[in-house]
C-alpha positions as CSV (number, residue, x, y, z in Angstrom):
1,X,98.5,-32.0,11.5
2,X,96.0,-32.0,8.8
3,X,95.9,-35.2,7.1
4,X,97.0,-35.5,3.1
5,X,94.4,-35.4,0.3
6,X,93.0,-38.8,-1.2
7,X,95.0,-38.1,-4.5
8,X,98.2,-37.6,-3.0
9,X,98.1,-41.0,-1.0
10,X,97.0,-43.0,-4.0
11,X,100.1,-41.4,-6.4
12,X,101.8,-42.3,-3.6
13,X,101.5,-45.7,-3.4
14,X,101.1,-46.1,-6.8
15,X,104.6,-44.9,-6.9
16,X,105.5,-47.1,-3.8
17,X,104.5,-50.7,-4.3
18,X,103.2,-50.6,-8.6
19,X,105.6,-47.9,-10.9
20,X,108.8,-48.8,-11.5
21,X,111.8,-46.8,-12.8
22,X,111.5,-45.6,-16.2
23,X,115.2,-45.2,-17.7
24,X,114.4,-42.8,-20.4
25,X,116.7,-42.0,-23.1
26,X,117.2,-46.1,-23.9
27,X,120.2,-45.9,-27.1
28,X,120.5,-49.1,-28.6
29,X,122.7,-49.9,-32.0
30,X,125.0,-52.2,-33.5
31,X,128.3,-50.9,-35.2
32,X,128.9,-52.0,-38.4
33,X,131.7,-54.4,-37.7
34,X,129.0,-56.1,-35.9
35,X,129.7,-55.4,-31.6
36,X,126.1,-54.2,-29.9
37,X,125.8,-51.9,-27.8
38,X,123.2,-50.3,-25.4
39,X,123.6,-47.0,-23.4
40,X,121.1,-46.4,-20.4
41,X,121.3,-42.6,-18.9
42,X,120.8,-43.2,-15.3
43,X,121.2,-39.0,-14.2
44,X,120.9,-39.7,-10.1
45,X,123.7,-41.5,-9.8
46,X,127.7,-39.9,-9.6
47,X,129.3,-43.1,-11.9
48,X,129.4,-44.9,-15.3
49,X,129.3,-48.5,-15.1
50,X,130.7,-49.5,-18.7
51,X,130.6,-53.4,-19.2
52,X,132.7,-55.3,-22.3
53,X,131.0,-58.7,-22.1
54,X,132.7,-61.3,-24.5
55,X,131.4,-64.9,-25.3
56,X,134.6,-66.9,-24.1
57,X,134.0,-69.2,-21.1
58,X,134.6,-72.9,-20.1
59,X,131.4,-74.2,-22.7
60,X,133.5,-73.3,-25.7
61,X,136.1,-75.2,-24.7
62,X,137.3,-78.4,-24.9
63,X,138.9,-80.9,-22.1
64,X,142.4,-80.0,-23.3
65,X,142.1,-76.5,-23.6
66,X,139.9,-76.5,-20.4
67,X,140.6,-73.1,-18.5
68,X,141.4,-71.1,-21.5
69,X,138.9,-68.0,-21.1
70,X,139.4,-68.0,-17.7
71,X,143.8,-67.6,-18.7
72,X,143.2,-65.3,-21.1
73,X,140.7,-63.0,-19.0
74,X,143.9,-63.0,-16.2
75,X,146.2,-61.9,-19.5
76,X,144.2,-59.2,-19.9
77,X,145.4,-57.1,-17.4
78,X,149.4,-57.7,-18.0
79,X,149.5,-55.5,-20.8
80,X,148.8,-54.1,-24.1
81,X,150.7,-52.9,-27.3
82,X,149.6,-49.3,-25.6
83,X,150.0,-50.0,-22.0
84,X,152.5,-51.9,-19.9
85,X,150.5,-53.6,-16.7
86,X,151.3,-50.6,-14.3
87,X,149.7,-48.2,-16.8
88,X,146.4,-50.2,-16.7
89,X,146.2,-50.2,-13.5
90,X,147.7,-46.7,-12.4
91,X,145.5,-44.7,-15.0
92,X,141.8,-46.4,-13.9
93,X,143.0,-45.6,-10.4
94,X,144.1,-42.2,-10.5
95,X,140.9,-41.3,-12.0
96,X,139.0,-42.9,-8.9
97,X,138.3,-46.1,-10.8
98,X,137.6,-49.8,-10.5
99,X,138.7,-52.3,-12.9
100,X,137.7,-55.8,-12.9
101,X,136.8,-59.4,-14.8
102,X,135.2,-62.1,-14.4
103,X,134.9,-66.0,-16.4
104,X,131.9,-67.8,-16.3
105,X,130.6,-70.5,-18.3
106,X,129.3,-68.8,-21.5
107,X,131.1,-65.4,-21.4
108,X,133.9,-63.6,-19.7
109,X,132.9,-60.0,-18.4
110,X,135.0,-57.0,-18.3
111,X,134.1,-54.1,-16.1
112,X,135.0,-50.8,-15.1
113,X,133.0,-48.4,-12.6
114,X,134.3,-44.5,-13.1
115,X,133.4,-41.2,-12.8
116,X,131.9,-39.5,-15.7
117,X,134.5,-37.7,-16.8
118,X,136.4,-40.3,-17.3
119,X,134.5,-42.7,-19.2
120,X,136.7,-41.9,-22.1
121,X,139.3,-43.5,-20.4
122,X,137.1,-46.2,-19.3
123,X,136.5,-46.8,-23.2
124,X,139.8,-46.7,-24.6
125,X,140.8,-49.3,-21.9
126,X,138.5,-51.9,-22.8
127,X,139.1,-51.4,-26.4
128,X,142.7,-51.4,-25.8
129,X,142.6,-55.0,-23.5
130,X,139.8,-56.7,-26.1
131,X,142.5,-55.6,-29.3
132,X,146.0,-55.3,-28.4
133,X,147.0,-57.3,-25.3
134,X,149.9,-59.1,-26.0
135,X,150.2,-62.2,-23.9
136,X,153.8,-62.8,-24.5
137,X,155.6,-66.2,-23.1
138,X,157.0,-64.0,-19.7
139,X,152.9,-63.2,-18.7
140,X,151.6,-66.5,-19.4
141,X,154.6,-68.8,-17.7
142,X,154.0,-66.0,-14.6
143,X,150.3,-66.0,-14.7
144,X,149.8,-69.7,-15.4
145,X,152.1,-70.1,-11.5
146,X,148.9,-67.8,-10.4
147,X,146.2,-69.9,-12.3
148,X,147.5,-73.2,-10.7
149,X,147.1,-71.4,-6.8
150,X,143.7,-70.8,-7.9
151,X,143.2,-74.6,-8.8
152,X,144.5,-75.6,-5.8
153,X,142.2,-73.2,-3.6
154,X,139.3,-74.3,-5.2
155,X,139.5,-78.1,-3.7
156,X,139.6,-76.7,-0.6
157,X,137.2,-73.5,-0.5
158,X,133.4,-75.6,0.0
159,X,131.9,-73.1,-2.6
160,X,134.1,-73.3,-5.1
161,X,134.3,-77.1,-4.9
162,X,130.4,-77.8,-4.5
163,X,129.6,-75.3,-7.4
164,X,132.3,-77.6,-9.7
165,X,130.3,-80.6,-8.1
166,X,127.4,-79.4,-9.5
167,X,128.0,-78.7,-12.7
168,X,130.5,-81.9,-13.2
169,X,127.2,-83.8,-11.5
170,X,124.8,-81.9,-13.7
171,X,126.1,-82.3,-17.7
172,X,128.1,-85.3,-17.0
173,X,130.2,-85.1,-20.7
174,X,129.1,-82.2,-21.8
175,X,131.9,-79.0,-21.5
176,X,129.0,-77.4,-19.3
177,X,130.3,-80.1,-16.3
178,X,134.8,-78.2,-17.0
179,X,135.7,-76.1,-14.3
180,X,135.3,-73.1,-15.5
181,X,139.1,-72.3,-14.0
182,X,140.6,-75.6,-15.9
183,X,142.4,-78.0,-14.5
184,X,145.6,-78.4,-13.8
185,X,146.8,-81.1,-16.3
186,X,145.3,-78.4,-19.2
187,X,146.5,-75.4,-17.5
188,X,149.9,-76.5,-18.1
189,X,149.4,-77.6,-21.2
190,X,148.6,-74.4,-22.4
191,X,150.7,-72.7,-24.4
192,X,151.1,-69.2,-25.7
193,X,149.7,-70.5,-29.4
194,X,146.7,-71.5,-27.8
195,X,146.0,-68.2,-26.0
196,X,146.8,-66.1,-28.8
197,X,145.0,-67.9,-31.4
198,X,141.3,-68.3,-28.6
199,X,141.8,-64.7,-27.6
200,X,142.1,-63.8,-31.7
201,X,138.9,-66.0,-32.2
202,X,136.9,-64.9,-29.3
203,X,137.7,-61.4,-28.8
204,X,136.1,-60.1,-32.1
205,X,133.0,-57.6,-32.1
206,X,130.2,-59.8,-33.4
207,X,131.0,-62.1,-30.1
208,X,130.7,-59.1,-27.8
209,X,128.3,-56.6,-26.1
210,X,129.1,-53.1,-24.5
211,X,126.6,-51.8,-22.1
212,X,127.1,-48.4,-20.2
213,X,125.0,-47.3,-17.6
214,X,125.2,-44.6,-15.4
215,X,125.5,-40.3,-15.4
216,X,126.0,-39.5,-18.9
217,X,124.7,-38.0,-21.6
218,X,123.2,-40.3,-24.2
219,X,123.3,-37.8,-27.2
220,X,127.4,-37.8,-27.7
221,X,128.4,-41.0,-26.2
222,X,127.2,-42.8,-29.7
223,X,130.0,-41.1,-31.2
224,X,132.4,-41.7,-28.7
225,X,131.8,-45.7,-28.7
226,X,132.2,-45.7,-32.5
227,X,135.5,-44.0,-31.9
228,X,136.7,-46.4,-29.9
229,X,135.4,-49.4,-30.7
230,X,134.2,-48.9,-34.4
231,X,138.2,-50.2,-35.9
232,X,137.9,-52.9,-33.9
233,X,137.9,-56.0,-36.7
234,X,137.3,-59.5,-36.9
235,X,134.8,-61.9,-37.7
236,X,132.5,-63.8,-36.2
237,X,133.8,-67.9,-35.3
238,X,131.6,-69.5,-38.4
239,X,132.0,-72.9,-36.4
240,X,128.9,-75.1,-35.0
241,X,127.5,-73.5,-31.7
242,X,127.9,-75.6,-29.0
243,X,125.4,-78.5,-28.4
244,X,122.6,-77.9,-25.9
245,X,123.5,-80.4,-22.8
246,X,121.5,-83.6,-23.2
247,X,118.4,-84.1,-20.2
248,X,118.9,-86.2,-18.2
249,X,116.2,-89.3,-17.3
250,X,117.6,-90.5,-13.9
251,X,117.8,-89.7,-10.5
252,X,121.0,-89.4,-9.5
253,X,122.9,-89.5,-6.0
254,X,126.7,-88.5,-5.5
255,X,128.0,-88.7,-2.0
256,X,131.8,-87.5,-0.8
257,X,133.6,-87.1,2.5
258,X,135.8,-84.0,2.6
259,X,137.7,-82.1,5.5
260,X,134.6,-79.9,6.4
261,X,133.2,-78.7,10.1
262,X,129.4,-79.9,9.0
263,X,127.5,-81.6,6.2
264,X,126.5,-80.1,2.9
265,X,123.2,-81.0,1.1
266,X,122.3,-80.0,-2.1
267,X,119.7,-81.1,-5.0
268,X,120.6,-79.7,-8.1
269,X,119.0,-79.9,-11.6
270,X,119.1,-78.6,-14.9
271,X,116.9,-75.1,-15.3
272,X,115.7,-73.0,-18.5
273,X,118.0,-70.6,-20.1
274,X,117.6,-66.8,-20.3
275,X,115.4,-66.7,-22.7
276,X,112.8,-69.1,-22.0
277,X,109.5,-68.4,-21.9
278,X,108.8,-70.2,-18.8
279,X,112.0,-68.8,-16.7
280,X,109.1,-66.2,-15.0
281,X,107.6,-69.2,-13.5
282,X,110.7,-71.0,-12.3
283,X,111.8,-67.5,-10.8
284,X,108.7,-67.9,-8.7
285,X,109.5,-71.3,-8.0
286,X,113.0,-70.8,-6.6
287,X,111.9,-67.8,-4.3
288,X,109.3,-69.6,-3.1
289,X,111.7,-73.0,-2.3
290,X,114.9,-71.5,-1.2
291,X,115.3,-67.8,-1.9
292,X,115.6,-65.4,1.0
293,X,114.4,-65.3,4.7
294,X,110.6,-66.0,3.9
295,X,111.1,-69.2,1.6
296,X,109.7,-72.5,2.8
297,X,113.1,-74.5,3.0
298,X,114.3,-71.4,5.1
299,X,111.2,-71.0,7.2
300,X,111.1,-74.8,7.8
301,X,114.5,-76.0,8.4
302,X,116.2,-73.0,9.9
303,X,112.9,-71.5,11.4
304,X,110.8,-74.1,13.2
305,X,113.1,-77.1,13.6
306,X,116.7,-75.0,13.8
307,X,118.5,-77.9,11.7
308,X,121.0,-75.4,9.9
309,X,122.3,-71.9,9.7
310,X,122.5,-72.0,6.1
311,X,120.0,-72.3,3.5
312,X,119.4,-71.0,0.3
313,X,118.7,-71.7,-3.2
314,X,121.0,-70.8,-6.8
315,X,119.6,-70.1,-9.8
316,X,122.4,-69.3,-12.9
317,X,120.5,-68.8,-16.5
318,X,122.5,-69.7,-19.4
319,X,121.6,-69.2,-23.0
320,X,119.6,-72.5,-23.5
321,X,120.1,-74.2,-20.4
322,X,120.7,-73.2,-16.5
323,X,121.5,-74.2,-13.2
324,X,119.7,-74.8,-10.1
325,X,119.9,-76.2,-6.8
326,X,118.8,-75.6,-3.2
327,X,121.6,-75.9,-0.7
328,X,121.7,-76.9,3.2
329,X,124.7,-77.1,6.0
330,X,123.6,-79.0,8.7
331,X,125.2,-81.2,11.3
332,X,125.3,-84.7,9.8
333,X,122.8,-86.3,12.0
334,X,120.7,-84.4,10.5
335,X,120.9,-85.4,6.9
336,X,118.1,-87.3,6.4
337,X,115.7,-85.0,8.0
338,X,116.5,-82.3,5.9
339,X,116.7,-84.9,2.5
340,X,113.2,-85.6,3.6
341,X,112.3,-81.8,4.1
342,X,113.4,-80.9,0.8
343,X,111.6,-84.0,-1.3
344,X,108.4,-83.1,0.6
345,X,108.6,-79.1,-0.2
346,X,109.4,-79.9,-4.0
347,X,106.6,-82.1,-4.0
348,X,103.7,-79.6,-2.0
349,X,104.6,-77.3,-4.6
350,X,104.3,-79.9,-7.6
351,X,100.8,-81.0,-6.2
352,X,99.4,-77.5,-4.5
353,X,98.8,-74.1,-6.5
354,X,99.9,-71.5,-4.9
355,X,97.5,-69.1,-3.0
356,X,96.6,-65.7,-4.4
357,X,98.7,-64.3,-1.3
358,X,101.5,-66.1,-1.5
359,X,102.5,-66.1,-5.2
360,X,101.4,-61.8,-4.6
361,X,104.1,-61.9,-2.1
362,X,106.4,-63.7,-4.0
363,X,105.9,-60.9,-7.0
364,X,106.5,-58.1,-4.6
365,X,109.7,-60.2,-3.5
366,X,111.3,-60.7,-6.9
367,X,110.2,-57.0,-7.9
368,X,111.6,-55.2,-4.9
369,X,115.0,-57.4,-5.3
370,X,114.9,-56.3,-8.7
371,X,114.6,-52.6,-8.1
372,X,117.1,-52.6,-5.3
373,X,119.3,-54.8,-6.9
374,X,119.5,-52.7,-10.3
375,X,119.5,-49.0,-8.3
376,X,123.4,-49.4,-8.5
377,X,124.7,-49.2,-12.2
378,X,127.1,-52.1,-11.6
379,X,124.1,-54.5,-11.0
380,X,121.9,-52.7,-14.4
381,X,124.7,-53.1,-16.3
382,X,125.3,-57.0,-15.6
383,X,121.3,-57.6,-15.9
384,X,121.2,-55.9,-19.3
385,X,124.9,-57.4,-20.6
386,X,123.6,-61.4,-19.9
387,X,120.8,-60.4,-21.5
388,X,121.9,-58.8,-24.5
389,X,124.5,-61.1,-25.3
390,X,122.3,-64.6,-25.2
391,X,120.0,-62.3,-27.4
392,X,117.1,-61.6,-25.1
393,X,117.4,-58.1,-24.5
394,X,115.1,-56.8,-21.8
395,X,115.2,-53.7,-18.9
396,X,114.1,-54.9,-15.5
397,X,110.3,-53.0,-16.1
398,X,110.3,-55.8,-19.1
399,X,111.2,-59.0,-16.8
400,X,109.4,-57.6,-14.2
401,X,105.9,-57.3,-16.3
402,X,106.9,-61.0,-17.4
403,X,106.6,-62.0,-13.3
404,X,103.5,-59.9,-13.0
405,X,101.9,-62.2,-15.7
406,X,102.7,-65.6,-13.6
407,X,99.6,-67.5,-12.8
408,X,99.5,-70.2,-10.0
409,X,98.8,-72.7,-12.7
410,X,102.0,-71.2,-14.6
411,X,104.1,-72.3,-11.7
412,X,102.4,-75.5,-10.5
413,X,103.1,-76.9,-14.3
414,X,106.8,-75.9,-14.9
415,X,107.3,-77.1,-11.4
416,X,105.8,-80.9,-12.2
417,X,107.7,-80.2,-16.0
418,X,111.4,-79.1,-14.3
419,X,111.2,-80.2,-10.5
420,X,110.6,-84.4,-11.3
421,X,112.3,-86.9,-9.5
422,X,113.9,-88.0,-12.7
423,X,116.2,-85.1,-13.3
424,X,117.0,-84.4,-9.6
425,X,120.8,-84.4,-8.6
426,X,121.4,-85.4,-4.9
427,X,124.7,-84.4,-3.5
428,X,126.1,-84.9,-0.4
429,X,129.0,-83.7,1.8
430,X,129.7,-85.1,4.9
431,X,133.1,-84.5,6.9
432,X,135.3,-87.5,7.7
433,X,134.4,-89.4,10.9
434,X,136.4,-87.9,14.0
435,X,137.6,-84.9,12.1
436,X,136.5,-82.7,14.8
437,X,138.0,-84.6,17.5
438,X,141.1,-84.6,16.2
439,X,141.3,-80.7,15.2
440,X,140.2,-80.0,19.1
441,X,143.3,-81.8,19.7
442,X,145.2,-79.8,17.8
């Protein structure tokens, strides 16, 4: 076999390990009534992801009205002036589509994945569900009965409960520390007044973003966005924006026994928001701390001394602010090793810059989990929408170029900035004393 030219092997590479995908065709615009939109032709794909994200989450609320996105966002789906419930669901499914939503702290997110020749109806749903649902008194005293199940699995599910932990552990007073599905002294409390008059407030076009990625054709689907979505009325909530959460300046401990099989050890700490100019380098700094197989927690905890199964690291970027923590399950014996494992790793990385290799590897890492990640149109479309929203819009070839530019130095001084002692969370889980006894008992 004869062996390929020069040229060929160096476009190949090129192509391999430095181009990334180009998304031509890029339409951005904002209606006149003030919603944003951005369409990104993605022609190799058979679906449209089409993504209504609204800012309504738990950080606009307050402690009595504590859960109220996240009730609303449930409403959403029992009906419309248009459509009863059935009809929601029966016309995204019979044209081979998926229909979903999610709260989160700063927005709730409304998503549909469908075949292209039905993203009309993908459109006029959304817009239907963000106008006209009607949350009358028989869907919220029948949803609320769901809400309250969800409550009650979240003390009991260890992710749901830790990730509350967190953030309660995190922004102490501030509404960044609610549960983001209420609790359920304000669950009940809330009334159809409230939901109608939040949902009215919220769910108005300057407080949204629409982002649709996928096979279609860019040139006609302007036109077909302002159909739908161009009557849509409302103004923007003229109120204060919410306060930033305040830093903290002490190191803090929280320890809790709970009916678990192992112990859970996390150190969490507030992070830059979206938009930061720094986020690149604290990207760097969580892959290299606690992200994937080849990060050092991972290689030294699970790796060489086989102290847990579990370890990893969370990173969630909000609009001025974020979380972050790295997380360990261990057997409780093992606590302090792994406290001390943790402490040591944050502080190598404080005191030692990173080698040319390493923070090369770490680029490739965050770039291939970029690309991958953002091949589906589902993923694109939730990386744009955050984005977009907080008012830092940016494609992935953007962000990543923002990696590429990292130095060493970069890292090693948002590290010493974010990572000190003084704004470290320490949480820890451990199970109840003879718990396992007693359930082998059983």
């Amino acid at each position: 076999m004869s062996r390929p030219p020069r040229s060929f092997l160096f476009f190949f590479l090129f192509y391999l390990f430095v181009a990334a995908p180009v998304w031509g065709g890029v339409v951005q615009e904002t209606l006149p009534n003030g919603l944003r939109f951005v369409l990104i032709p993605n022609p190799g794909t058979a679906s449209v992801s089409v993504d209504l994200w609204v800012r309504a989450g738990s950080r606009f609320e307050s402690p009595q009205t504590n859960g109220i996105s996240h009730f609303v966002e449930h409403l959403l789906f029992k009906g419309t002036a248009r459509r009863t419930a059935q009809d929601i669901s029966r016309e995204i499914a019979a044209a081979g589509g998926y229909f979903n939503a999610y709260t989160h702290w700063e927005h709730t997110q409304l998503h549909i994945s469908i075949l292209p020749s039905h993203l009309d109806l993908a459109l006029d749903v959304l817009s239907d569900v963000a106008r006209n649902s009607l949350l009358t008194e028989e869907m919220v005293a029948k949803e609320r009965k769901v809400i309250l199940e969800e409550i009650s699995l979240a003390k009991i599910y260890p992710p749901s409960y830790i990730l509350n932990l967190v953030g309660k552990t995190l922004f102490a007073d501030h509404t960044l520390a609610m549960p983001i599905s209420g609790t359920e002294d304000s669950v009940k409390s809330i009334n159809r007044h409230d939901l109608l008059q939040y949902y009215r407030r919220q769910y108005v076009p300057p407080n949204a973003c629409l982002t649709v990625v996928g096979n279609v054709d860019g040139g006609h689907l302007p036109g077909l966005i302002r159909q739908k979505f161009g009557s849509w009325s409302g103004k923007e909530n003229k109120t204060s924006p919410p306060l930033a959460p305040v830093r903290q300046n002490q190191f803090r401990e929280v320890r809790e026994r709970k009916f678990l099989d192992q112990a859970i050890v996390v150190l969490a700490l507030q992070a830059m928001g979206t938009g930061d100019p720094d986020r690149p380098a604290f990207e760097i700094i969580n892959a290299v701390l606690g992200s994937g197989g080849n990060s050092r927690l991972y290689q030294e905890i699970r790796e060489k001394k086989a102290l847990s199964y579990l370890v990893g690291s969370i990173y969630h970027p909000l609009s001025d602010t974020g979380f972050w923590g790295v997380y360990v399950g261990t057997a409780p014996q093992n606590v302090a090793l792994v406290k001390s494992i943790i402490f040591r790793e944050i502080a190598r990385i404080q005191q030692e810059p990173l080698s040319p290799r390493e923070l090369e590897d770490l680029k490739n890492y965050l770039r291939g989990r970029t690309l991958i990640r953002t091949e589906r149109n589902s993923s694109l479309a939730e990386f744009v929408s955050q984005r977009l929203l907080t008012g830092h819009f940016e494609l992935p070839a953007d962000y990543l170029a923002r990696i590429q530019a990292v130095t060493a130095e970069d890292v090693k001084r948002v590290a010493e900035s974010y990572l000190r002692e003084d704004r470290q969370n320490l949480i820890i889980l451990k199970p109840y004393p003879g718990l396992r006894f007693f359930r082998n008992l059983l």
